[in-house]
SEKOLDREN-705907 format. One record per residue: residue in one letter; x, y, z of N, C-alpha, C in turn. Coordinates in pm, whole numbers, padded with zeros to 5 digits, always signed. Last residue first. Layout:
BEGIN
AXYZXYZXYZ;...
END
This chain:
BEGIN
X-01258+03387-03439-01305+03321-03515-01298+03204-03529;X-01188+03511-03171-01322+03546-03197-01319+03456-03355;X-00971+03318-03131-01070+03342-03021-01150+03397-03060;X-00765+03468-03303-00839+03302-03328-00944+03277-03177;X-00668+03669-03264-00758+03678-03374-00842+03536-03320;X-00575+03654-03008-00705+03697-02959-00762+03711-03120;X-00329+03528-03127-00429+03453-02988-00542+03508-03001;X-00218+03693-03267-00288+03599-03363-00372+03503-03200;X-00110+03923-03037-00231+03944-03095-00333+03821-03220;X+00052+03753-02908-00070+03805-02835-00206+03844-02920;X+00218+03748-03125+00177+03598-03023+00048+03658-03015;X+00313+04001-03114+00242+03911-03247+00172+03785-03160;X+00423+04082-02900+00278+04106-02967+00233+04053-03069;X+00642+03865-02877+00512+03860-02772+00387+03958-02832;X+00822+04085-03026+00719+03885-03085+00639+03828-03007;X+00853+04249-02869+00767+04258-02963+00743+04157-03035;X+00947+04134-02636+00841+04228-02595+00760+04228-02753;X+01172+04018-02712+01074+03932-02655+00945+03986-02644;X+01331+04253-02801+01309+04125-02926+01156+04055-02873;X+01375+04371-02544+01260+04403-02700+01244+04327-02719;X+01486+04137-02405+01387+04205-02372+01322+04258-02478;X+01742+04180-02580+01653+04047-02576+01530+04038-02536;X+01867+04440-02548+01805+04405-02662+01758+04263-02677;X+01872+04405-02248+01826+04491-02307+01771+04473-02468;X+02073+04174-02230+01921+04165-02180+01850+04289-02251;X+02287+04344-02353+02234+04200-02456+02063+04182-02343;X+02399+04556-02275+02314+04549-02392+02257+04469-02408;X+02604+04506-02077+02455+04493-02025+02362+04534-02129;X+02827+04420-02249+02753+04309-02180+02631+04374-02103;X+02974+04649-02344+02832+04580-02444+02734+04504-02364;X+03119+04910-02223+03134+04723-02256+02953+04727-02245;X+03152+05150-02130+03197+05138-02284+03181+04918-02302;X+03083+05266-01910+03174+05209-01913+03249+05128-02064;X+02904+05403-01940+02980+05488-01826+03110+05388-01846;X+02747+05291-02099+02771+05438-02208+02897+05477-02067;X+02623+05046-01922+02735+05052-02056+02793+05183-02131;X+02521+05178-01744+02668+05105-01709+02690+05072-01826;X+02299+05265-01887+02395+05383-01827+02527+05302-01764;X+02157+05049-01940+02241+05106-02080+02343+05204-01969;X+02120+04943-01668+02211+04906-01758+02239+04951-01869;X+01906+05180-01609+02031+05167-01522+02146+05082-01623;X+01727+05129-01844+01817+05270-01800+01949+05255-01725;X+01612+04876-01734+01649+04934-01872+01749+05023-01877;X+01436+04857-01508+01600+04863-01490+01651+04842-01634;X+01163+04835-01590+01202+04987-01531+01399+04977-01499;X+01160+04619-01736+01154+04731-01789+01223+04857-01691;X+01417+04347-01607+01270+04413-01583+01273+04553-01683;X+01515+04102-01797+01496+04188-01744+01409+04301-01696;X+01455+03727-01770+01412+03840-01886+01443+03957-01727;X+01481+03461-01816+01577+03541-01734+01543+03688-01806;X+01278+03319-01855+01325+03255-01714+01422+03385-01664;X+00935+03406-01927+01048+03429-01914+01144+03401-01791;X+00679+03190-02063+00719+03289-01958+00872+03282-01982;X+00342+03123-02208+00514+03086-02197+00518+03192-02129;X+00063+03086-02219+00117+02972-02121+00280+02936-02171;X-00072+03317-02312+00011+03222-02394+00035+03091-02359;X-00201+03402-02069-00271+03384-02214-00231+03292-02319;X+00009+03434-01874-00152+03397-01888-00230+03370-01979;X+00199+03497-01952+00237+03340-01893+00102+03309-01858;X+00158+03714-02100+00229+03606-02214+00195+03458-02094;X+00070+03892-01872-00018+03812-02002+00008+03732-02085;X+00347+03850-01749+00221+03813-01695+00110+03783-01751;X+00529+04034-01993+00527+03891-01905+00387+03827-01866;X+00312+04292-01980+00325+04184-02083+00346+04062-02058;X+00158+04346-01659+00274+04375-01731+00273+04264-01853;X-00098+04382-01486-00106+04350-01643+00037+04366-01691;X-00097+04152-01188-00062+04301-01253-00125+04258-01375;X-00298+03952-01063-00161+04073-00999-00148+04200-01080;X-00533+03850-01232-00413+03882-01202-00393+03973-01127;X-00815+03881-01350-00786+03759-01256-00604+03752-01249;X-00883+04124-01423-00928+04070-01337-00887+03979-01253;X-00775+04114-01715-00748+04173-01579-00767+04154-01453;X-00837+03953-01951-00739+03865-01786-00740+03993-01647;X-00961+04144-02100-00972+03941-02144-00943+03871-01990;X-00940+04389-02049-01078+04320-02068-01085+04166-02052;X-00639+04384-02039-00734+04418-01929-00862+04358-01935;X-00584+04259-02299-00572+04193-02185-00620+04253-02096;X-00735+04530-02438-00789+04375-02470-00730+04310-02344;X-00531+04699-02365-00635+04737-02303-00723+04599-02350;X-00269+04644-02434-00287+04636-02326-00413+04660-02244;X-00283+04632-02707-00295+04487-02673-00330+04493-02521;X-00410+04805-02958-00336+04866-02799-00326+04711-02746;X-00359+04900-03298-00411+04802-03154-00368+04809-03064;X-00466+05147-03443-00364+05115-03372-00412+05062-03240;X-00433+05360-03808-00519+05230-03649-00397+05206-03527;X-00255+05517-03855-00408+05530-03939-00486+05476-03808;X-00052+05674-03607-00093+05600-03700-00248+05544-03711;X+00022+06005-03610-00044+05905-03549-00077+05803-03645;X+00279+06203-03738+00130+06137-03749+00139+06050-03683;X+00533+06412-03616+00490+06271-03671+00353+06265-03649;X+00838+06609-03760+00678+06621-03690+00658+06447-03705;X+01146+06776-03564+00999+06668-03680+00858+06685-03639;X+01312+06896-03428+01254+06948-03488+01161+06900-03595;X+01373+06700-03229+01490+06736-03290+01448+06789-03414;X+01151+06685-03062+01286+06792-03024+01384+06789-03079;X+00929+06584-03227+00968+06724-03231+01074+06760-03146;X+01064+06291-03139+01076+06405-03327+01058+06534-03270;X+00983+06269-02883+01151+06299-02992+01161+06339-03104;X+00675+06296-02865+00761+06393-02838+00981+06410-02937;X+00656+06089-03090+00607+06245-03139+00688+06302-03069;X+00748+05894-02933+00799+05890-03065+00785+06045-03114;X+00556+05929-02755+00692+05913-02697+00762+05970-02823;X+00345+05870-02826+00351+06006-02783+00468+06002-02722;X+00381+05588-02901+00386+05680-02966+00366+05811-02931;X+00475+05495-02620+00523+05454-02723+00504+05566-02881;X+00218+05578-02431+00386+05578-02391+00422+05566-02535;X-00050+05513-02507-00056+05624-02380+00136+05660-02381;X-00016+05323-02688-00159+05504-02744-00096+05543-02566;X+00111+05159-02618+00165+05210-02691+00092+05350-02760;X+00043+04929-02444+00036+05027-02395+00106+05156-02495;X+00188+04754-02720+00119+04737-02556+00141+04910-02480;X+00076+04779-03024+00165+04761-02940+00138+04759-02796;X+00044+04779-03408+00022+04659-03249+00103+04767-03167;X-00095+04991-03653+00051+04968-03574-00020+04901-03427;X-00122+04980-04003-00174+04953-03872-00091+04884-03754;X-00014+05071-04239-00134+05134-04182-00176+05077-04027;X+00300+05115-04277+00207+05041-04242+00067+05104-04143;X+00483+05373-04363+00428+05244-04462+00349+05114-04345;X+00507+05478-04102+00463+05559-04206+00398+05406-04332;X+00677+05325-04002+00560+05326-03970+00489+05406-04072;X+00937+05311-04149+00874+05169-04154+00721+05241-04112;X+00994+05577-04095+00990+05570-04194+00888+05409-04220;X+01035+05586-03846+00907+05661-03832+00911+05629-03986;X+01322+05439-03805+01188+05387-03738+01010+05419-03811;X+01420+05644-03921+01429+05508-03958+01291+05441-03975;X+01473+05837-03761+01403+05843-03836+01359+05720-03959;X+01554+05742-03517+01410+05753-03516+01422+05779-03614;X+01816+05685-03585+01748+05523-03560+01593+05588-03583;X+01895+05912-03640+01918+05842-03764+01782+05714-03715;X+01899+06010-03362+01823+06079-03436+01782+05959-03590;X+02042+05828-03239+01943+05868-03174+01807+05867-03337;X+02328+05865-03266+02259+05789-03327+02077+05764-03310;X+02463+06081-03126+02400+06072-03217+02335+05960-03335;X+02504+05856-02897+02396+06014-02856+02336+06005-02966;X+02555+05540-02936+02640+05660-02916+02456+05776-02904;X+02362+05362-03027+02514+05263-02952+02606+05471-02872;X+02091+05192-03043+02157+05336-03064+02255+05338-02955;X+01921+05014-03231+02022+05018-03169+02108+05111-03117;X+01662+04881-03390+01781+05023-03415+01831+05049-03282;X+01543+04600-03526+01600+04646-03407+01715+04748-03400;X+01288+04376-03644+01418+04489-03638+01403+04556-03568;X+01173+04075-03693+01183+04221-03576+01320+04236-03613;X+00951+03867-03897+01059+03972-03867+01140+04091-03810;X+00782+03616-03866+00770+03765-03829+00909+03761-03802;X+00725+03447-04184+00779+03492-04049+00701+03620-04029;X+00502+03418-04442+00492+03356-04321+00599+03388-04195;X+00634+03695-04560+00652+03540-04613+00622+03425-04504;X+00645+03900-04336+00726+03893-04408+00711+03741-04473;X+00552+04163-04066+00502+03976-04123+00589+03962-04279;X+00734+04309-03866+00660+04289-03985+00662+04136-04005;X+00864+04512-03562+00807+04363-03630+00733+04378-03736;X+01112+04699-03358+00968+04675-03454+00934+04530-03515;X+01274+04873-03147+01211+04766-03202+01041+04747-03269;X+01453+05091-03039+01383+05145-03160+01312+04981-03194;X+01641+05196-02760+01652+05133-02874+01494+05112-02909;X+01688+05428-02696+01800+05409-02689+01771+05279-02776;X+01551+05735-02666+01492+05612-02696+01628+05537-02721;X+01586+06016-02428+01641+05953-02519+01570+05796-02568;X+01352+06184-02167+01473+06138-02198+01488+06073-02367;X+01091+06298-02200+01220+06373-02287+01344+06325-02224;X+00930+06091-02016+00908+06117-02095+01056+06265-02108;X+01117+05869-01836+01038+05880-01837+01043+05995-01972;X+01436+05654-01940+01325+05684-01896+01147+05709-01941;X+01552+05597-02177+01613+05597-02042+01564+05650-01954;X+01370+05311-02322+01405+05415-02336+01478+05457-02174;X+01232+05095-02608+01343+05101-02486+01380+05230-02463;X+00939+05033-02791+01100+05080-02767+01072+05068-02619;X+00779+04858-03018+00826+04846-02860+00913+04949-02886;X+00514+04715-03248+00621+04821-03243+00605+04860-03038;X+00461+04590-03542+00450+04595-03409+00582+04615-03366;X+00237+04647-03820+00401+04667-03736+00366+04667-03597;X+00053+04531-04100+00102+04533-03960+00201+04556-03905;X+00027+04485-04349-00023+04594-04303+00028+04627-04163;X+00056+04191-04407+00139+04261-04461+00093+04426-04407;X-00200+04114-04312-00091+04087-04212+00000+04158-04302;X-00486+04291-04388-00432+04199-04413-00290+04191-04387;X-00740+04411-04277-00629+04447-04327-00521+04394-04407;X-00891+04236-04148-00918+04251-04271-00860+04338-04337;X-00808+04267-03919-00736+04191-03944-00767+04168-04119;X-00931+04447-03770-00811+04495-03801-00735+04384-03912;X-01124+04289-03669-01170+04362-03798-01047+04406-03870;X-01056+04179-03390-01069+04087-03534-01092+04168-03656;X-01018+04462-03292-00902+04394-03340-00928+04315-03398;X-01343+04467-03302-01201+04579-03342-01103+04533-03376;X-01419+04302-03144-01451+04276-03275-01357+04390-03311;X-01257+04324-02889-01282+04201-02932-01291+04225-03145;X-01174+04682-02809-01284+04524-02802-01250+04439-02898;X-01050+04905-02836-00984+04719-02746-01149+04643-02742;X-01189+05096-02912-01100+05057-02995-01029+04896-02946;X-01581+05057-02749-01381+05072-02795-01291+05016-02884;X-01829+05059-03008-01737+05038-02877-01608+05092-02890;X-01889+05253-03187-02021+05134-03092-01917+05119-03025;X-01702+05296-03353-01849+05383-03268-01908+05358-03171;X-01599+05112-03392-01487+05184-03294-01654+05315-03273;X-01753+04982-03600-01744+04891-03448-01678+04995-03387;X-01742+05164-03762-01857+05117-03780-01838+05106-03636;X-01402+05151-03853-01486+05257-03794-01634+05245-03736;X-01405+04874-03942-01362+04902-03793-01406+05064-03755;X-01512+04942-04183-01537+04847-04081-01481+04888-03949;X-01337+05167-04304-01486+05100-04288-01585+05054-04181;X-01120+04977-04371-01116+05133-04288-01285+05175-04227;X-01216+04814-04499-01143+04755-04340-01176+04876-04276;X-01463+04900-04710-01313+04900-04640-01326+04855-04518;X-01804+04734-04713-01708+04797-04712-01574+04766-04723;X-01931+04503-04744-01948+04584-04917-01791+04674-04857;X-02022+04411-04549-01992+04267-04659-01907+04307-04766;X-02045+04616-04352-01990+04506-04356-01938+04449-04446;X-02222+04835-04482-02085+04897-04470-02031+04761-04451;X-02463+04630-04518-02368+04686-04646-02260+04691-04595;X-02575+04587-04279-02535+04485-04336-02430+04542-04457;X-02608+04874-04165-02495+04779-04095-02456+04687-04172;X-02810+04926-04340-02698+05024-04395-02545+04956-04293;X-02989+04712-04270-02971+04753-04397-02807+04777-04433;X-03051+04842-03986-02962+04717-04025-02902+04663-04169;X-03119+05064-04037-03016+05058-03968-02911+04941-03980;X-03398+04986-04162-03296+05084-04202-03173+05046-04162;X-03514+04815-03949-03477+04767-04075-03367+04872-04113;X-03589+04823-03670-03444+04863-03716-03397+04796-03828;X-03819+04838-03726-03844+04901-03657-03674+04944-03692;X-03918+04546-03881-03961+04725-03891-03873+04850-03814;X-03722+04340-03931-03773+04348-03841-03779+04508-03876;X-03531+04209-04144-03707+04172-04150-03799+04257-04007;X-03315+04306-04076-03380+04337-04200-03533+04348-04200;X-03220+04111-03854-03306+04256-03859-03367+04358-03945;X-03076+03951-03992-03222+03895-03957-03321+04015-03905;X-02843+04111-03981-02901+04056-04155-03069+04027-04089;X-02766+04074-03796-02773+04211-03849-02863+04155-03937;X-02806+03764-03629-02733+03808-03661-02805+03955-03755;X-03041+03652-03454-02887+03602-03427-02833+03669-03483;X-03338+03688-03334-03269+03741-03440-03146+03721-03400;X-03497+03521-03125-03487+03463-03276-03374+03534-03381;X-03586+03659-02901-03644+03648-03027-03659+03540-03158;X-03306+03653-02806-03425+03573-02746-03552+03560-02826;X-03195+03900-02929-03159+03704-02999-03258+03622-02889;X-03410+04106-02822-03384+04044-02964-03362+03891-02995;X-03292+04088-02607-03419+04109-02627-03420+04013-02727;X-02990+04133-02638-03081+04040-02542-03233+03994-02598;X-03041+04395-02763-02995+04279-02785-03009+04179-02801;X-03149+04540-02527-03260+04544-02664-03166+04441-02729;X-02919+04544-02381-03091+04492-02315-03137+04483-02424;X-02684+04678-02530-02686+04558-02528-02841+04488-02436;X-02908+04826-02768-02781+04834-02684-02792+04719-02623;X-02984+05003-03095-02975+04886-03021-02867+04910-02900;X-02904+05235-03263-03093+05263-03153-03088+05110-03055;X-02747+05121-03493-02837+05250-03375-02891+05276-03346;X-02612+04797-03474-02693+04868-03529-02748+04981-03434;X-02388+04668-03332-02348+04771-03425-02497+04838-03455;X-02578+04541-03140-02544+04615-03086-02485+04725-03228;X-02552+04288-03243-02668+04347-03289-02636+04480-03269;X-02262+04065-03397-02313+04197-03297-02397+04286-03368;X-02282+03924-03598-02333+03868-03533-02373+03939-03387;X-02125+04067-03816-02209+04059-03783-02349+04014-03700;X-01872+03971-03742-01861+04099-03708-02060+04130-03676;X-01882+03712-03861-01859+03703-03693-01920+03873-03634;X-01859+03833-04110-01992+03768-04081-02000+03716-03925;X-01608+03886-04137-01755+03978-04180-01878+03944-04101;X-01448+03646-04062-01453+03748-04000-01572+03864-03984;X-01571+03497-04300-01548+03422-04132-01584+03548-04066;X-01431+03629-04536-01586+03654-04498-01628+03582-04356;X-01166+03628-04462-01261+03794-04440-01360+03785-04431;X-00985+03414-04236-01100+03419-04387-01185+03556-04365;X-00684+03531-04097-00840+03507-04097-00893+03524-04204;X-00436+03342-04059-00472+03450-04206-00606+03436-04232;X-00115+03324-03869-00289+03255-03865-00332+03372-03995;X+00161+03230-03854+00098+03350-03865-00045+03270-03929;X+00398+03094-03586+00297+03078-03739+00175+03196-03717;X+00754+03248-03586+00601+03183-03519+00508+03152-03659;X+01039+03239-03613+00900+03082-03714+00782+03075-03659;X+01179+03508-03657+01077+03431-03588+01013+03315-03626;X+01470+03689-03765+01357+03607-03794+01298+03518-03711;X+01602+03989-03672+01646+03836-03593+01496+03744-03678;X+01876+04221-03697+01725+04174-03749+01733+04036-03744;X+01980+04515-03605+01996+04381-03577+01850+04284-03644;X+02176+04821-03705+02067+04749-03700+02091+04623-03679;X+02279+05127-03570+02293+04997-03609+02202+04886-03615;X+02339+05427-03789+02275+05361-03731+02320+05175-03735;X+02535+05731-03906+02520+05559-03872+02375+05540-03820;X+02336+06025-03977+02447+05968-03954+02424+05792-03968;X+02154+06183-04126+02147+06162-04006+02268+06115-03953;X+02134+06026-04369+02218+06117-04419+02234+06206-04262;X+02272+05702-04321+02141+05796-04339+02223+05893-04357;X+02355+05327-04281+02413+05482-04310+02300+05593-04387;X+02379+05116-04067+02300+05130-04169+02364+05274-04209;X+02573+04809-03988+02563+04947-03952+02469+05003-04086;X+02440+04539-03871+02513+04564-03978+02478+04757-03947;X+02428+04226-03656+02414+04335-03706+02469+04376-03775;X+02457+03991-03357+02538+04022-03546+02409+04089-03624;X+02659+04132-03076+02524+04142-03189+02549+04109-03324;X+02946+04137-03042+02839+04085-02917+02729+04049-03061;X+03090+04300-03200+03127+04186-03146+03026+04106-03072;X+02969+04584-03193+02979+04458-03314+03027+04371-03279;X+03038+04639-02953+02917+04615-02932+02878+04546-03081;X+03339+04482-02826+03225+04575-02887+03146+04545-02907;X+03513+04382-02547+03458+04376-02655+03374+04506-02694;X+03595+04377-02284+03720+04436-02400+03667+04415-02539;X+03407+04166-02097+03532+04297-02114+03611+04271-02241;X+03190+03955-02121+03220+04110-02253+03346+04186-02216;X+03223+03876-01828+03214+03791-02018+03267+03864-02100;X+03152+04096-01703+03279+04018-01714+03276+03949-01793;X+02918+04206-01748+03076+04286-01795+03193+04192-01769;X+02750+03965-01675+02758+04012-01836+02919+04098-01863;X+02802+03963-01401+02867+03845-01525+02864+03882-01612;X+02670+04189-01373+02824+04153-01317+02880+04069-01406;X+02429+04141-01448+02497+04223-01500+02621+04234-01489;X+02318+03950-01270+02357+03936-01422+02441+04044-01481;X+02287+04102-01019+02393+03968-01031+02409+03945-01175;X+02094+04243-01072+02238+04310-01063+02334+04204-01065;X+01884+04057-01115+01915+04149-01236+02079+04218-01205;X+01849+03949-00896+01897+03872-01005+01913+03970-01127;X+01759+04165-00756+01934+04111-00697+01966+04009-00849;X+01525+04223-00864+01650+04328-00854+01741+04272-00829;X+01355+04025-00853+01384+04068-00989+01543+04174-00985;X+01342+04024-00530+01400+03901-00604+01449+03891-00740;X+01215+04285-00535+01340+04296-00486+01375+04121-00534;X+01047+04416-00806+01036+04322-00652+01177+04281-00636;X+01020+04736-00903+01078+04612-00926+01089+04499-00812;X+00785+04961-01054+00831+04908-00917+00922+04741-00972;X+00640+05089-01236+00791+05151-01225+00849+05101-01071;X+00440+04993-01335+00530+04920-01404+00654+04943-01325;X+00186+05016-01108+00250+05090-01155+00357+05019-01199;X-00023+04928-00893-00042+04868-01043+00062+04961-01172;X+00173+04750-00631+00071+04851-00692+00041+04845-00790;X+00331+04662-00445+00401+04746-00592+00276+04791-00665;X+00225+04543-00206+00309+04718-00233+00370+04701-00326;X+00135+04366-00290+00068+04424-00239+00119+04610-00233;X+00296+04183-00319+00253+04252-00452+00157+04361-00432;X+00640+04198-00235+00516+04140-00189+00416+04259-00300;X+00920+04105-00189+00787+04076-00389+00687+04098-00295;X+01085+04185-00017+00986+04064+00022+00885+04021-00130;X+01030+04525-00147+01126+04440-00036+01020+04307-00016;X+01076+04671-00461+00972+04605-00330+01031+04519-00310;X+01221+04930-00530+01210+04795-00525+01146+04770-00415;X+01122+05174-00768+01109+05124-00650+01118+05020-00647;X+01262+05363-01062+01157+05285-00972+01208+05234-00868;X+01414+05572-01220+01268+05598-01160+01166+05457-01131;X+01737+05676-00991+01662+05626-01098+01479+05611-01038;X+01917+05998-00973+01824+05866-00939+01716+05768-01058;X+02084+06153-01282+01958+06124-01195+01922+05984-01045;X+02250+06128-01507+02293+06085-01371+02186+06068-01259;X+02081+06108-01720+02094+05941-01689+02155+05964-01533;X+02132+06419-01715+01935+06353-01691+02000+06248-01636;X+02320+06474-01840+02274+06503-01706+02191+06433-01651;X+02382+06307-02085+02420+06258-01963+02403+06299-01851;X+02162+06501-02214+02144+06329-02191+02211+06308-02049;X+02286+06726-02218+02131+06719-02151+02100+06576-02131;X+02481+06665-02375+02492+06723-02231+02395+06703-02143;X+02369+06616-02619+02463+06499-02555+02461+06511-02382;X+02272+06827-02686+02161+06733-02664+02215+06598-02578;X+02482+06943-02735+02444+07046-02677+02313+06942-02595;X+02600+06806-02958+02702+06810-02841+02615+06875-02710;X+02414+06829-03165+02467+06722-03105+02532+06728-02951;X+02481+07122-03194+02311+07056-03139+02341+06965-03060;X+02700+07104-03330+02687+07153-03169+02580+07157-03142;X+02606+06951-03529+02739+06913-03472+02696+06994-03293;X+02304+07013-03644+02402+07035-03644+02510+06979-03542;X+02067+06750-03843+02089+06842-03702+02243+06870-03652;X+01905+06814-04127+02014+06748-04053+02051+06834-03932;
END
């Protein structure tokens, strides 16, 4: 447990940092040309409608709390409070057939060693369509042998090691393999934070599959010390699921999570797997967009979009008009934004199961 004048000592270092400038750029005119491929730019049409909401939000909310706004329930650790919000989803959760999946898996020749994708080629011009038909063939009988087993016979854990040799962890058959995990295995996981890397996580969103919903919870961190209680919360759900979704979440999200544990002296594991969604939409849409921000793949892939969603990089600025001014109203885009960010990975990710099966 982290002491009283830690608290007070970590409090200081917070509110120095939030006085800062803030860390993005608004582009004058949206022109897309100068925002580049960096998240930390806001097009100046996203900026006036974001400061115009916020006006109305403190004026709606004056004189309320932040239990007044959210219906939530305070959680109690031995860390201190925490507040939690947990909102149920009716998306429909798709539940790939393992042997569909096994046998899609096998239809890449390429898993076998000594094949690449010209000798492939080669091959299904041949006649050989799937691992199994290489059996009959001398040369990569062995190989295909010991490809057909680890498949039909192995672990998930298994499997996707097999394919994360042969390719990246964002290909196609990787994430369909992930899925022989089975959806009770899954967290998908966003935070919100007041910046760039050793500022504060201010809020903590996650998702589990739960009885056909998806269920996102949401740790809330309303004061300094609540910080600590929400991450350890957090790192407790991940710990019980072997396989963690998230967007851009192997370069920000969890080396985010590691850095805050260890400064309040933790440690954290990497989780077992972990689907990156942002490197599959590069492969699937990059190309044919502006940017890759989530929005933009939800209104490309999904065909839904956000009418009033806030931008990521002005996250910071509105929690810091609420902690400077004690009213709730610029919380609520903030915690609607998660909510949206992480049921958009479930979306995202039962889209690209049902595309390879």
């Amino acid at each position: 447990m982290i002491s009283e004048s830690s608290y007070e000592a970590v409090s200081r270092q917070w509110r120095s940092k939030i006085d800062e400038s803030h860390d993005f750029q608004v582009v004058r005119n949206d022109s897309v040309f100068r925002a580049g491929f960096s998240g930390s730019s806001v097009f100046e049409s996203e900026f006036r409608k974001a400061r115009n909401l916020k006006t109305d939000l403190l004026d709606i909310h004056a004189g309320m709390a932040v239990e007044d706004v959210f219906d939530g329930r305070t959680l109690f650790t031995p860390d201190g409070e925490c507040f939690e919000i947990t909102t149920t989803t009716g998306i429909k959760v798709p539940h790939p057939d393992p042997e569909q999946v096994r046998r899609r898996i096998l239809e890449d020749l390429t898993l076998v060693r000594g094949i690449g994708p010209v000798i492939a080629g080669v091959l299904r011009r041949k006649g050989h369509r799937t691992v199994e038909d290489l059996i009959s063939y001398r040369r990569f009988r062995d190989g295909a042998k010991d490809c057909v087993s680890r498949v039909l016979n192995g672990s998930p854990d298994e499997i996707i090691s097999l394919i994360e040799r042969r390719h990246s962890p964002s290909h196609p058959l990787a994430i369909l393999a992930s899925g022989l995990c089975g959806c009770d295995s899954y967290l998908f996981l966003d935070i919100e934070t007041m910046g760039f890397f050793g500022r504060p996580v201010i809020l903590f969103g996650f998702a589990t599959i739960e009885d056909q919903y998806v269920v996102v919870r949401q740790f809330l961190v309303r004061t300094m010390d609540e910080e600590l209680p929400a991450l350890d919360l957090t790192l407790q759900h991940l710990r019980e699921k072997p396989v963690v979704v998230s967007y851009n979440g192997k370069t920000f999200d969890i080396p985010y999570l590691i850095s805050r544990s260890a400064f309040y002296g933790g440690t954290m594991e990497r989780p077992c797997h972990h689907v990156d969604l942002l490197h599959a939409s590069r492969r699937n849409a990059g190309r044919l967009l502006q940017d890759c921000r989530l929005s933009t793949i939800e209104q490309h892939l999904l065909g839904s979009s956000r009418s009033h969603d806030l931008p990521g990089s002005m996250v910071p600025e509105f929690y810091e008009t609420y902690l400077q001014s004690g009213n709730p109203g610029p919380l609520v885009p903030i915690v609607q934004h998660n909510l949206e960010d992480v049921t958009s990975l479930a979306k995202l990710l039962f889209h690209f199961w049902e595309g390879q099966t």
